[in-house]
N, C-alpha and C positions, 0 to 999 in steps of 0.2 A: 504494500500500500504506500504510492509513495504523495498519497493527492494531498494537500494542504501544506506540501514541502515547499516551500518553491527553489527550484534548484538555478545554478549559474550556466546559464548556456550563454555561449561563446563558440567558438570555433576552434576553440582545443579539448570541447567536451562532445563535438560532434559522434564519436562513436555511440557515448550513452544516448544522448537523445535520438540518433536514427535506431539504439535496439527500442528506446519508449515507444515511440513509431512504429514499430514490426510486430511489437510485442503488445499491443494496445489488449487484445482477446484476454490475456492473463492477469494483465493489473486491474485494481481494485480503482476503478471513477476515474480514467485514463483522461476523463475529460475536465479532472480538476489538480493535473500536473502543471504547475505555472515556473514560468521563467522567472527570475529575479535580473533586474536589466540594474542600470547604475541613478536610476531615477525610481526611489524606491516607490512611489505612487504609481506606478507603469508596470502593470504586468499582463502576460501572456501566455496564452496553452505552448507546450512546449512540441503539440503537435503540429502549430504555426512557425515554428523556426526555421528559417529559410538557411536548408544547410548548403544548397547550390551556393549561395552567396559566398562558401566559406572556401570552397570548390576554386571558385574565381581568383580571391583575394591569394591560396595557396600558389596559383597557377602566374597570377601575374606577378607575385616574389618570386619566383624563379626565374621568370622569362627577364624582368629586371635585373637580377643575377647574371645571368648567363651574359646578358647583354654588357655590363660595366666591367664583369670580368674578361670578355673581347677585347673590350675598347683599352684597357690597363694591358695587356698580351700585345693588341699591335704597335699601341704607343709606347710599348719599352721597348719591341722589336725594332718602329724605328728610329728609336734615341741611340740605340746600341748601334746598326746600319749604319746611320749619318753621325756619330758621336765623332768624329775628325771634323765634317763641314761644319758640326754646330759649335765644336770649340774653336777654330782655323776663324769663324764668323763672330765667335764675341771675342776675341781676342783685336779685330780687328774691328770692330764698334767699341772698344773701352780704352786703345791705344796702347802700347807698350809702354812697359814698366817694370823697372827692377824693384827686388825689393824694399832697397832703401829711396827709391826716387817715390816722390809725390805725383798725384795723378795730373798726367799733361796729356794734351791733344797734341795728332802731330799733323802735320800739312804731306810730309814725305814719307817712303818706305822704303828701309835702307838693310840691305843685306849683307852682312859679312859675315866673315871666318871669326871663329870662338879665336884663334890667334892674334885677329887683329881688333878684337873687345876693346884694349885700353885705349888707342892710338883712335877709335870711333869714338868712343864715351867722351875723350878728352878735347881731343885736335877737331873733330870732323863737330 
């Protein structure tokens, strides 16, 4: 006899209330099984609970899922791919800089040999 309980239906108690539902011939006043909702003046037969609803809600977190774990998959595949263009590019949007020099813009792009480092940084 579960009439004058009212129990918490939700969608993580869907198994019980779809057996209250199947099961209606065996229980005692099947028709005075009431839902307890979060609005304690609001109740409902718990043979009105729309467990399809709950069906949907579990289907579209997943599809959600599935889908932002793609999108984190290909946008690491191509940070990793293009990880030379996209440093080679901020390296070359923030300017060179040693570690002891302060941040400068430069007008020029000058290449040379790690041997000839001083005789640039100082003379050139």
């Amino acid at each position: 006899d579960l009439s004058s309980n009212p129990i918490y239906c939700s969608c993580s108690q869907t198994d019980f209330i779809l057996w209250i539902i199947q099961n209606q011939n065996i229980l005692k006043q099947p028709e005075n099984i009431f839902c307890k909702t979060f609005s304690q003046s609001l109740y409902f037969r718990a043979t009105d609970f729309d467990i399809d609803s709950c069906v949907h809600k579990k289907r579209l977190a997943i599809v959600l899922s599935v889908f932002f774990l793609t999108v984190v998959v290909i946008l690491s595949f191509l940070v990793y791919r293009f990880q030379f263009y996209l440093l080679y590019c901020c390296i070359l949007l923030r300017g060179y800089r040693s570690p002891g020099q302060q941040e400068c813009s430069y007008d020029a792009f000058v290449i040379f040999s790690s041997y000839d480092e001083v005789w640039v940084m100082n003379e050139l």
